[in-house]
Legacy VTK file of the C-alpha trace (Angstrom):
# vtk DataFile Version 3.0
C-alpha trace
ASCII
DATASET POLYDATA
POINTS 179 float
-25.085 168.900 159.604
-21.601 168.517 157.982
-22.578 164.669 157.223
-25.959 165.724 155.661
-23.640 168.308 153.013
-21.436 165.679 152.535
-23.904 163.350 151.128
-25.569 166.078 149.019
-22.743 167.591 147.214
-21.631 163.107 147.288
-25.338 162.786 145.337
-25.068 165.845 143.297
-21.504 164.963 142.046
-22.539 161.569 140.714
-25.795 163.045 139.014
-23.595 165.411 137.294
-21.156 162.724 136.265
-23.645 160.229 134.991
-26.442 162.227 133.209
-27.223 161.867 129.884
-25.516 164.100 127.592
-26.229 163.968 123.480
-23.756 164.957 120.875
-24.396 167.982 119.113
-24.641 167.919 115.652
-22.768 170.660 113.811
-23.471 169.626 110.324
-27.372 170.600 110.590
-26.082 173.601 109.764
-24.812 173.470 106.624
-28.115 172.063 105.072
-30.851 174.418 105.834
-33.139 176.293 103.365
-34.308 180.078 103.607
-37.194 181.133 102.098
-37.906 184.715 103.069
-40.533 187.120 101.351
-39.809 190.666 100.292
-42.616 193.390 99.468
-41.816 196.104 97.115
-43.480 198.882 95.330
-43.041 199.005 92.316
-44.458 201.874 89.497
-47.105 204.302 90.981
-48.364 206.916 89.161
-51.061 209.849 88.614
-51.874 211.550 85.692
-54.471 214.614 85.429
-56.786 214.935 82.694
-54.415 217.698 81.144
-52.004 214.971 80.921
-53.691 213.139 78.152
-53.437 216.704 75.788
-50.807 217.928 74.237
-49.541 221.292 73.702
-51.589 221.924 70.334
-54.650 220.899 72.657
-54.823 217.281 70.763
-55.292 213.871 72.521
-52.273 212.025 73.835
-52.960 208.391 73.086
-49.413 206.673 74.414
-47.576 207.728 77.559
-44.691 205.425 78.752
-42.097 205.610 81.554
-39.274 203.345 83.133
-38.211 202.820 86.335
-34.992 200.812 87.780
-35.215 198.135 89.604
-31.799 196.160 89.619
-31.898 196.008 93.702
-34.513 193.996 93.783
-34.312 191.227 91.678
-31.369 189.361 92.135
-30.310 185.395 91.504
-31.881 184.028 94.579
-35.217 184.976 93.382
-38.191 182.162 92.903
-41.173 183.916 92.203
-42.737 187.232 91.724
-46.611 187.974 92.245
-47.204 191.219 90.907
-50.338 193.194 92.039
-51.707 196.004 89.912
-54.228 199.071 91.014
-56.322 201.282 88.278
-58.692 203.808 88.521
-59.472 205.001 85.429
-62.430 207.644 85.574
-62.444 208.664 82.049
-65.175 207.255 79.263
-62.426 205.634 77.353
-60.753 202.575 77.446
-57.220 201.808 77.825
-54.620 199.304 77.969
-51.293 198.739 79.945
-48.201 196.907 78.953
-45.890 196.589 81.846
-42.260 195.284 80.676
-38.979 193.926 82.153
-35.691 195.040 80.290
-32.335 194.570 80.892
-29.636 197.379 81.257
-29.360 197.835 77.330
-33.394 197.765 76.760
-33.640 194.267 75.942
-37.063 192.533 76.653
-36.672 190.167 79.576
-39.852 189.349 80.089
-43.581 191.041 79.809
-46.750 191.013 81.778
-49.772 190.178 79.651
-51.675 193.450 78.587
-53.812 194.584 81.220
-57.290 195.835 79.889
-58.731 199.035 81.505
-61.678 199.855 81.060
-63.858 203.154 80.881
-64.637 204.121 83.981
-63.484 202.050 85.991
-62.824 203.019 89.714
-60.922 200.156 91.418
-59.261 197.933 88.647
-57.116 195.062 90.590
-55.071 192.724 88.350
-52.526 190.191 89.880
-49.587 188.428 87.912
-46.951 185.214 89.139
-43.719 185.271 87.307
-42.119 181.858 88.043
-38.430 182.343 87.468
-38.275 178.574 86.198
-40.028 179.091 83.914
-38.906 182.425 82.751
-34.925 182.530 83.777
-33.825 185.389 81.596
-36.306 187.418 83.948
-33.410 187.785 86.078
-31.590 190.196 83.791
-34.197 192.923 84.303
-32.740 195.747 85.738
-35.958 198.237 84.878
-39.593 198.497 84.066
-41.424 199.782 81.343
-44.575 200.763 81.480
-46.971 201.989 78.473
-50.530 203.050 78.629
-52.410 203.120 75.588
-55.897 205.398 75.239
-58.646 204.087 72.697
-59.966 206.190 70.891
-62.148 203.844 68.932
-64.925 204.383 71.921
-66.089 206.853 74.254
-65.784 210.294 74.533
-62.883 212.995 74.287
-61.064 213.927 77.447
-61.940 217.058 78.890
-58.652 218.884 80.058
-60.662 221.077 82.464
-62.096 217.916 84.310
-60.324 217.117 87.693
-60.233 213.528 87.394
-56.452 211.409 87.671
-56.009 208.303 86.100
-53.821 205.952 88.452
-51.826 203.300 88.545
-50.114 201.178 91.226
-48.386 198.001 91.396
-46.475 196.625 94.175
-44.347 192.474 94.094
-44.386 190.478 96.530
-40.628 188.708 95.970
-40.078 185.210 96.984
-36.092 184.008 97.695
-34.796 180.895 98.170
-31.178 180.833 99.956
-29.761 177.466 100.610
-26.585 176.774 102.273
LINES 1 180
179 0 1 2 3 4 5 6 7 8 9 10 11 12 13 14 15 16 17 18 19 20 21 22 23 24 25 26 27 28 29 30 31 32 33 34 35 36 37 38 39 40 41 42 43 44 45 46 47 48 49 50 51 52 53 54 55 56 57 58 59 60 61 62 63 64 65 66 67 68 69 70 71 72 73 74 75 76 77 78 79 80 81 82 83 84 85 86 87 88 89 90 91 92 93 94 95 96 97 98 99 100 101 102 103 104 105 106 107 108 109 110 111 112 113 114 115 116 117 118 119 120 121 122 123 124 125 126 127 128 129 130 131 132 133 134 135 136 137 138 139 140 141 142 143 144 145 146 147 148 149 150 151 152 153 154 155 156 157 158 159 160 161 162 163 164 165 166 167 168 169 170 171 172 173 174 175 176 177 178
C-alpha cells in the first residue's frame, strides 16, 4: 500500500512539474475600450389650461424654462439620442425649441424645432447628437426649452377646461472610455 502512494504522489509530482503553463499577458490591459450607456431624464413637464392665460385673462403664447444638466454630459461622451413625448389636447398648434447652453447662456447646440400639432395625444419625436460632429455640445451645462402657441389657427384656450399639455424627453448617453 505504501509502494502504490509512492508511485502516485511519484506520477502526480512529474505532472505538476511538466504541464503546460502560458505566460500571462499583463499589457491586455492597458488597451481596452469601454463603451457603457447611460439613461437620463431629461425636461418633463405639465401645464394646465390656466397656464396658457395670464393674469388680465389674455393668451400666453411663449413659456420657456431651463434646467441644468452639467452632470451628465461630460468629455467622454459620443452620442446622445434624445427622445421627446407630447400630448397636446388643445385645438392649436404649437412648436418646441429645445436648446443646449453653456454656463453663461451661450448656444451650444439646438434640437431642430419640434412641430406639435392640435390635438395631438401621443407626439414621439427622437433626435442623435453626434458629438463629432457637434464638439462644442460638450460645453452645455443646461437646457432650454421654449414652447410657442399659434394663434394663427384653431380655437382660444378655455381656462376652465381640465386638459394638461405635456412634455417629456429622456437621452440615452453613449461614453467611450479608453485606457
Amino acid at each position: 500500500m505504501k509502494k502504490v502512494n509512492k508511485y502516485i504522489f511519484l506520477i502526480i509530482t512529474i505532472l505538476s512539474l511538466t504541464s503546460c503553463v502560458k505566460d500571462l499577458d499583463f499589457n491586455q490591459a492597458e488597451n481596452f475600450t469601454l463603451e457603457p450607456k447611460a439613461i437620463a431624464s431629461l425636461v418633463y413637464f405639465k401645464i394646465p389650461s390656466r397656464g396658457f392665460i395670464d393674469t388680465n385673462d389674455n393668451e400666453v403664447t411663449e413659456i420657456s424654462d431651463e434646467t441644468i444638466i452639467d452632470n451628465i454630459i461630460t468629455k467622454e461622451l459620443v452620442e446622445a439620442e434624445l427622445d421627446f413625448e407630447i400630448t397636446n389636447p388643445f385645438d392649436r398648434n404649437f412648436t418646441i425649441d429645445f436648446q443646449f447652453l453653456d454656463e453663461n447662456n451661450n448656444l451650444m447646440h439646438t434640437i431642430p424645432t419640434i412641430n406639435v400639432p392640435a390635438n395631438s395625444p401621443n407626439l414621439t419625436e427622437k433626435r442623435t447628437i453626434v458629438v463629432a460632429d457637434s464638439p462644442q455640445f460638450l460645453n452645455s451645462k443646461k437646457i432650454k426649452v421654449t414652447i410657442r402657441m399659434s394663434t394663427a389657427t384653431g380655437t382660444p384656450i378655455n381656462p376652465n377646461e381640465i386638459k394638461d399639455f405635456i412634455f417629456k424627453s429622456a437621452g440615452t448617453f453613449t461614453f467611450k472610455i479608453t485606457s
